[in-house]
C-alpha positions as CSV (number, residue, x, y, z in Angstrom):
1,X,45.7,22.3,62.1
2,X,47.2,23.6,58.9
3,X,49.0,21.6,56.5
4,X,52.8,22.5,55.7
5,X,54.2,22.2,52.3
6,X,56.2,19.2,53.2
7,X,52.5,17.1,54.3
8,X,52.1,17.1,50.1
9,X,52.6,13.4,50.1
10,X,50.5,10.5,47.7
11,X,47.1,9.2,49.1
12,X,47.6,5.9,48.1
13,X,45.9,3.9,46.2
14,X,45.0,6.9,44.2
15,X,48.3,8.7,44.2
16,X,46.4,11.8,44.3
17,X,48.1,14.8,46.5
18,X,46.8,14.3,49.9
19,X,47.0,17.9,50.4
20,X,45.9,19.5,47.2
21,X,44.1,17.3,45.8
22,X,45.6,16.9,42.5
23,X,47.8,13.7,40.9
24,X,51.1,12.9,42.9
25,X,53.7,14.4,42.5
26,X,52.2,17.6,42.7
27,X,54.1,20.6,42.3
28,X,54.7,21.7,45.6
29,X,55.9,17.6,46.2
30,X,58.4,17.9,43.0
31,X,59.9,21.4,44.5
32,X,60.3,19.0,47.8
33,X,61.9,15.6,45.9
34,X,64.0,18.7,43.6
35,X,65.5,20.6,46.7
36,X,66.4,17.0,49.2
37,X,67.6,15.4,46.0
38,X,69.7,18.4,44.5
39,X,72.8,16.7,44.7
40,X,71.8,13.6,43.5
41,X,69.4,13.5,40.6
42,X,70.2,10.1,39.8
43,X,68.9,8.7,43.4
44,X,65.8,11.1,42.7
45,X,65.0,9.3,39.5
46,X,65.7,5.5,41.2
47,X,63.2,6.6,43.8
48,X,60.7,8.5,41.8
49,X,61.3,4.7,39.7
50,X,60.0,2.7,43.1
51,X,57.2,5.1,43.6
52,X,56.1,4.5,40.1
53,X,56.2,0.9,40.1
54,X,54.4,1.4,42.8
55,X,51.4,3.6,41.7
56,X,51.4,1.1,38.4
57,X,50.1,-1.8,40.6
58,X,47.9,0.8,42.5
59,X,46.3,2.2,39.8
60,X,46.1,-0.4,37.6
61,X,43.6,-2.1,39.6
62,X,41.5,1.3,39.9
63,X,42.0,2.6,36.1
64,X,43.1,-0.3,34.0
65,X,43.2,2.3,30.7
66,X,46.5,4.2,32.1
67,X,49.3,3.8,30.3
68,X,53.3,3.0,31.8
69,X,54.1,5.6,29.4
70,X,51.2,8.0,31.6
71,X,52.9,7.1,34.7
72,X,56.8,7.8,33.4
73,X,55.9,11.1,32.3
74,X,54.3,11.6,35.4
75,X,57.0,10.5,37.9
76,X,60.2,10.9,35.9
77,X,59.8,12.4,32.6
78,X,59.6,16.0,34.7
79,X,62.4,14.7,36.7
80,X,65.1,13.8,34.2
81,X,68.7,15.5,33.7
82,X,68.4,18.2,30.9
């Protein structure tokens, strides 16, 4: 069966790409959070937020050298208003 753009969702606890492979959000995932949160960026960055609290405790416990400052360019630092 083949995978559809929108199946680009985080493996947890690794918050790696469960289609591509690579670290959450991906880019196909941030083209997907950018286009069903267009008219709201602020509700994108209070869930990309969650998500990273989130991946904190996950990864914290897998790689205890990442950094919050790792994580929030990760999650929101692509994400923010410009």
């Amino acid at each position: 069966m083949a995978r559809r753009a929108s199946d680009h969702q985080p493996a947890r606890p690794t918050w790696r790409c469960g289609t591509c492979g690579i670290a959450w959000p991906c880019s196909a995932a941030k083209l997907r959070l950018l286009a069903t949160y267009r008219s709201d960026r602020s509700a994108l960055l209070a869930h990309l937020a969650a998500l990273q609290a989130e991946a904190a405790a996950n990864l914290a416990v897998l790689n205890p050298s990442a950094t919050p400052a790792d994580l929030r360019d990760r999650f929101t630092g692509w994400a923010s208003a410009r």
